[in-house]
C-alpha positions in Angstrom: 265.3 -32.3 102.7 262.4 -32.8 100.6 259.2 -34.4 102.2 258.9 -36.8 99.1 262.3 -38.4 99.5 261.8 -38.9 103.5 258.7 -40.9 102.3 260.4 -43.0 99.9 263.1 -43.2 102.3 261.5 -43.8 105.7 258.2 -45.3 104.5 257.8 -47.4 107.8 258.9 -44.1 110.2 256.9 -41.1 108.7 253.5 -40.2 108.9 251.7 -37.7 106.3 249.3 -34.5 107.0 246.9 -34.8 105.4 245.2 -31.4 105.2 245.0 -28.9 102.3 247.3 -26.0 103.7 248.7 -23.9 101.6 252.4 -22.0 101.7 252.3 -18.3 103.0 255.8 -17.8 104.7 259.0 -17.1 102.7 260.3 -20.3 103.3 258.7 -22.7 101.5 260.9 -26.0 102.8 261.5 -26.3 107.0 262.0 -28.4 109.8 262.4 -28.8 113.8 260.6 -30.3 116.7 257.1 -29.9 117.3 255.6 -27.3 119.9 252.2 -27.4 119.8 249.2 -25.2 120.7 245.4 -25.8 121.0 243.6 -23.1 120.6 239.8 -21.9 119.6 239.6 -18.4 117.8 242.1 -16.8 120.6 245.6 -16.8 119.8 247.0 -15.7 123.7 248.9 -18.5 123.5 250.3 -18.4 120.0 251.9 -14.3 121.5 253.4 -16.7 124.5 255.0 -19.3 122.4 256.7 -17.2 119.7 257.8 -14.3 122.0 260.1 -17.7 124.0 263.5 -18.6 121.9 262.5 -21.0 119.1 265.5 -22.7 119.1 264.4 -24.1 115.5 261.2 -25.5 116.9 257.9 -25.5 114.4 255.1 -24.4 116.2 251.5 -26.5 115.3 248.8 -24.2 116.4 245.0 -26.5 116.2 242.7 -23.9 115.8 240.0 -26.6 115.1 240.2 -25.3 111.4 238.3 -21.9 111.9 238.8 -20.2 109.2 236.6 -17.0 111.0 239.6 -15.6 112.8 243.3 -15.5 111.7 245.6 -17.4 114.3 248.6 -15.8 113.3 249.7 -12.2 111.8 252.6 -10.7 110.9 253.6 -9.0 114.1 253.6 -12.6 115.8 255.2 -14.3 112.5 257.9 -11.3 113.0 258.4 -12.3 116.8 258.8 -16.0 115.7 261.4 -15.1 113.4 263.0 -12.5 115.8 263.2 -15.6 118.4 264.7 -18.7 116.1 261.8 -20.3 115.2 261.8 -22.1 111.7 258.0 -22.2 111.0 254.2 -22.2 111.8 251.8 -24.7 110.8 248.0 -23.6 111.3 244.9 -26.0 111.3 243.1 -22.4 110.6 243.5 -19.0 109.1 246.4 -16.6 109.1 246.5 -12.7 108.0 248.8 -10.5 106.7 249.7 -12.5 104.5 251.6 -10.7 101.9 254.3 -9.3 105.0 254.3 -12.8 106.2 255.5 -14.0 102.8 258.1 -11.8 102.8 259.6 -12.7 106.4 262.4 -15.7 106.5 259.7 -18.4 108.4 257.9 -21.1 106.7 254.0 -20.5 107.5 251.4 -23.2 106.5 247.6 -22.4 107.1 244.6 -23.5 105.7 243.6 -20.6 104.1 243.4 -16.2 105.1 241.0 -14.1 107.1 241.5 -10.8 108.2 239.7 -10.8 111.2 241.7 -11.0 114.7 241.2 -13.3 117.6 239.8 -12.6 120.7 242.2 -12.1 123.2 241.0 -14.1 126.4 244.3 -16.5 127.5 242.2 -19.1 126.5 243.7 -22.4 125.2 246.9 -25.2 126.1 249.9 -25.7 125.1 252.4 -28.6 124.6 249.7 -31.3 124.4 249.0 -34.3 122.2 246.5 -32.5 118.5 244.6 -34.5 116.7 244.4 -32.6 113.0 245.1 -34.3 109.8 244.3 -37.8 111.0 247.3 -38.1 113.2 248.0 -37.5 116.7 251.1 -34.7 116.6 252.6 -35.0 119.9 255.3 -32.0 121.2 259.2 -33.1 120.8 258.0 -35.0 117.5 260.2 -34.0 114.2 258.1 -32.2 111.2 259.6 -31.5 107.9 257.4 -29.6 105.0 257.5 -28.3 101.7 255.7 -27.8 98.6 254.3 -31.6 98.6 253.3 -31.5 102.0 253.8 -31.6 105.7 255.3 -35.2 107.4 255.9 -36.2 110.9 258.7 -38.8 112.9 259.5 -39.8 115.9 263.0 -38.3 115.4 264.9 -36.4 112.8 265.0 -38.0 109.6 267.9 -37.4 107.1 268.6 -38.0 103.4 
């Protein structure tokens, strides 16, 4: 499915991203219903959510776009791919970026940094973000690619 289609196709039932993230998984193009994770500069929660079966889920991790810590590495981009799930968006940094590109999991960040989180427990899961000037709620659908990153109610097909 490619992002641009769904738009031209669903105009009235997508809504766009808009946020400059950039591709660092090896998949490029991926899908699934939205978990979500809020999250400053700790990424407890992030270790939680990918260590549970992804059942194809994308996992939206709002690190309030820090890009002074890395919200994702490649030992928890391994576990998410380990556990089913079909990609990671970050409103934030990621590191290890070269192993993560190799790994079968689409990854979307904002940029790199190699410095880890703290590790406190801090943070929520499963409730409504606010990043990209939408509201992304968990059980939405998400579909991204090279053009970008869209949301829907439900799944959308070609």
């Amino acid at each position: 499915m490619k992002t641009c289609d769904l738009c031209d196709q669903f105009e009235e039932r997508v809504r766009v991203l808009l946020l400059p993230l950039r591709d660092y998984g090896g998949r490029v193009g991926f899908s699934g219903t939205v978990s979500t994770i809020r999250a400053w500069e700790d990424n407890s929660k992030v270790r939680d959510a990918v260590n549970e079966p992804g059942q194809g889920r994308v996992l939206v991790i709002d690190g309030g776009g820090s890009l002074r810590r890395s919200m994702l590495g490649d030992q928890l981009a391994e576990k998410a791919v380990a556990n089913g799930w079909a990609g990671v968006v970050v409103f934030g940094a990621i590191r290890d970026s070269e192993a993560i590109g190799k790994l079968a999991l689409g990854v979307k960040a904002l940029a790199t940094c190699p410095r880890k989180t703290d590790k406190l427990g801090q943070g929520q899961r499963d409730v409504p973000l606010e990043i990209g000037g939408l509201t992304i709620r968990p059980g939405e659908w998400l579909c991204a690619d090279e053009d970008g990153v869209i949301l829907a109610d439900a799944p959308l097909t070609e």
